[in-house]
Phi, psi and omega in degrees: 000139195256201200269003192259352180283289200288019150221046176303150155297346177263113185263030137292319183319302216264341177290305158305332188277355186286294207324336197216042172282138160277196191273339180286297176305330157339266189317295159335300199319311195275001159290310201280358172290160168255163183331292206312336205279301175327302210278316176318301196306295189275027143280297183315315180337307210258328177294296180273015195027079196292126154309129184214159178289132144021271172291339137292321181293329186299287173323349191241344177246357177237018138332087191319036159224103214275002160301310162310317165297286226285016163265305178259027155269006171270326231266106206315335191266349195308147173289152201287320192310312199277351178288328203289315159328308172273350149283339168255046154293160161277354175255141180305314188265036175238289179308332157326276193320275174347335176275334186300315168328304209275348192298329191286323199280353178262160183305137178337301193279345184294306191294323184269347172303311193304328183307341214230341183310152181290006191274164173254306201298303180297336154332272187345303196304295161292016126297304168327309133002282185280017198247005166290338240223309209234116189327145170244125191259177205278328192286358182249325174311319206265015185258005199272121186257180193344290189314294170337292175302335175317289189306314199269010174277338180258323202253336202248281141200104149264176200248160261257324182291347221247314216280335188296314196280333171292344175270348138301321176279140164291338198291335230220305202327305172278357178254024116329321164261027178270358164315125175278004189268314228276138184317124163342303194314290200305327172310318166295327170304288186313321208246024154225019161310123155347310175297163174254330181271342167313297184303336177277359207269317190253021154283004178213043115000343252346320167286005194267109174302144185308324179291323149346286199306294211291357160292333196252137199259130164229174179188094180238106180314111192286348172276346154231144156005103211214151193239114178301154160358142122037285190233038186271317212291322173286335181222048175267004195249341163301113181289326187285349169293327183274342163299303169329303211275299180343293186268052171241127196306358175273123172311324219248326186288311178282311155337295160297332191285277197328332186288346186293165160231171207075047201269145193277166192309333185277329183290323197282337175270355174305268202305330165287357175253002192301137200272343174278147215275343179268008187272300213269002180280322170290344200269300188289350174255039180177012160272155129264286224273010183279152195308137169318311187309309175292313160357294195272328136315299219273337160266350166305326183253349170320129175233321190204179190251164183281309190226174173318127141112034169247145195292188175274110160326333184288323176266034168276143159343301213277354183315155164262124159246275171002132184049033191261009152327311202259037136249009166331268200304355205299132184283328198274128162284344142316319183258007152317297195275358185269347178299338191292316184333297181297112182323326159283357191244186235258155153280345144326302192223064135297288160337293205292346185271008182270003177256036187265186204246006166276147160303292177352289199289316168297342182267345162272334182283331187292342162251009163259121220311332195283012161270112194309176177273345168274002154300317209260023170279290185306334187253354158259041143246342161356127167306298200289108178306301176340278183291352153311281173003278180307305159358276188278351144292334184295183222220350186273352167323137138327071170359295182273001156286313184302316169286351145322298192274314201293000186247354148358156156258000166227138184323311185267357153274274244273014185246339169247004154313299191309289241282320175311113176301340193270347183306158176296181170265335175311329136334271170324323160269358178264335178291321173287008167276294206308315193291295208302000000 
């Protein structure tokens, strides 16, 4: 990143540039700012849990702006000398961010100042903290505003009359039951509830026998995209619990076993024959070790990913290209477009798969680099917006075609014409005159 990005006059510029900032380009950042630039930092910071020095973070937590502190006392790596600090702000809403973080490392008496605080809001906070520890009656619940009770309805240890009337309220009902506190009896009451998401909420429990589970009537489709459990993340490293959740009859439990990594060979082979197609869509987005063969199912059937940014079976290591020709001819257009794949095949028939009558297909021949350039001039007249698009963004445009099209009378060619990385630049600034 060069020196004119991190001190652009623009705090959206440099607010971009943090993402793939080292810690030293921080710190530049945080010389060339202004308040807003502050607070942008140590928010992304704080979000993505940006790794930052000491001394940035001490800079950023000894900030003349107490906004700027209560954005990076959220920040999950601050160092505790600087959590404990920012529980004694003098500003209220600094100390508020600061407390959940910060509640195991303080002292009895530090934890009753906050109990105590002139704050309503730093109050609220320090209870909640402290009712993880300590039982809560309906007279502490009910001082509480909206968010709060939300929280202390999913977190806190309650007391037997609090937890019966919250499993009782419709208002409280679903986040109770992600409570880890909560009485057997009551669980069992929740795991005949009316709702179907209450009952999946607590059919996948942690504490729950395969015989429990299977008591609690659910009904989750194995044919889309399904997000494991809660509290997987935390107790994903015993291979014998993920051997337990691999063969378990709850669909959402094999799901998390696939998402572990490391999985031992035998679990991976468990989970590539698992017969639900959401079983094995997790096992190829979050395996290194899955069988090539599921791989090349699960994309036959690929539609969308389980959450954002999880990859495409096709762009798993282990996908197959060898010998992927003999789907050129394939009735499915997924399986069509892997013939471009295959280490033998020609810019023939690249070419031919850019006429093919799926858009799908055309939009992959359109991105494998051996498509001459008057294809891809043909295909930014494409029926299919999609591949039209794409087009007129490639940079393999004819130069006096793209400027043909960026002067189109109609808006969305002349809009993803601007977008084309190949425009000159002297273009390029006369269109940012024209906007301005």
């Amino acid at each position: 990143m060069d020196t004119w990005t991190v001190s652009h006059p623009e705090p959206w510029v440099r607010l971009r540039a943090t993402q793939a900032a080292s810690v030293a380009q921080w710190e530049r950042m945080l010389d060339a700012t202004d308040r807003e630039q502050r607070l942008l930092i140590a928010e992304e910071a704080a979000d993505h849990d940006t790794p930052l020095s000491n001394a940035l973070f001490g800079r950023l937590a000894a900030d003349p702006d107490p906004v700027v502190r209560s954005r990076i006392a959220r920040h999950p790596s601050l160092p505790g000398r600087l959590r404990v600090q920012l529980a004694a702000d003098p500003d209220a809403w600094v100390r508020e961010a600061a407390c959940a973080r910060v509640w195991p490392l303080l002292d009895a008496s530090a934890r009753a100042r906050l109990l105590e605080d002139d704050d309503e809001d730093v109050r609220g906070e320090a209870l909640v903290c402290h009712h993880r520890e300590h039982p809560m009656g309906r007279d502490v619940f009910d001082i509480l505003d909206y968010d709060r009770r939300h929280a202390a309805a999913m977190f806190c240890v309650l007391d037997r009359e609090l937890a019966e009337d919250l499993v009782a309220d419709v208002r409280w009902r679903d986040s109770v039951t992600y409570n880890e506190h909560l009485h057997p009896d009551l669980v069992t009451v929740l795991g005949e509830d009316p709702d179907d998401t209450v009952r999946l909420t607590v059919s996948v429990r942690p504490e729950l026998t395969e015989e429990e589970r299977s008591r609690i009537r659910v009904d989750v489709d194995p044919d889309v995209p399904q997000t494991e459990p809660w509290w997987f993340r935390d107790r994903r490293c015993d291979a014998e619990e993920v051997r337990l959740w691999a063969a378990s009859g709850h669909l959402l439990l094999r799901v998390g076993a696939a998402r572990c990594p490391d999985l031992p060979p035998d679990v991976v082979g468990l989970l590539a024959r698992d017969p639900a197609y959401a079983v094995r869509l997790a096992l190829t987005e979050s395996c290194p070790q899955t069988p090539p063969e599921t791989l090349l199912d699960v994309w036959q059937r690929w539609t969308r990913p389980s959450a954002p940014n999880r990859p495409a079976p096709r762009e798993h290591p282990r996908f197959p290209r060898a010998g992927m020709l003999r789907c050129a001819a394939d009735p499915h257009p997924r399986m069509r477009q892997l013939a471009l794949d295959d280490p033998d095949s020609t810019a023939e028939l690249v070419e031919r798969l850019s006429r093919d009558p799926s858009p799908e297909v055309r939009r992959a021949a359109l991105q494998d680099p051996r498509l001459a350039p008057a294809s891809v001039l043909r295909l930014a007249a494409d029926p299919d917006s999609q591949v039209r698009e794409a087009a007129l963004r490639d940079p393999r445009l004819p130069q006096d075609d793209l400027l043909r099209l960026l002067a189109s009378r109609d808006p969305d060619i002349a809009r993803a014409a601007a977008a084309n990385p190949a425009l000159p630049v002297a273009v390029m600034h006369d269109l940012l005159e024209a906007a301005v």
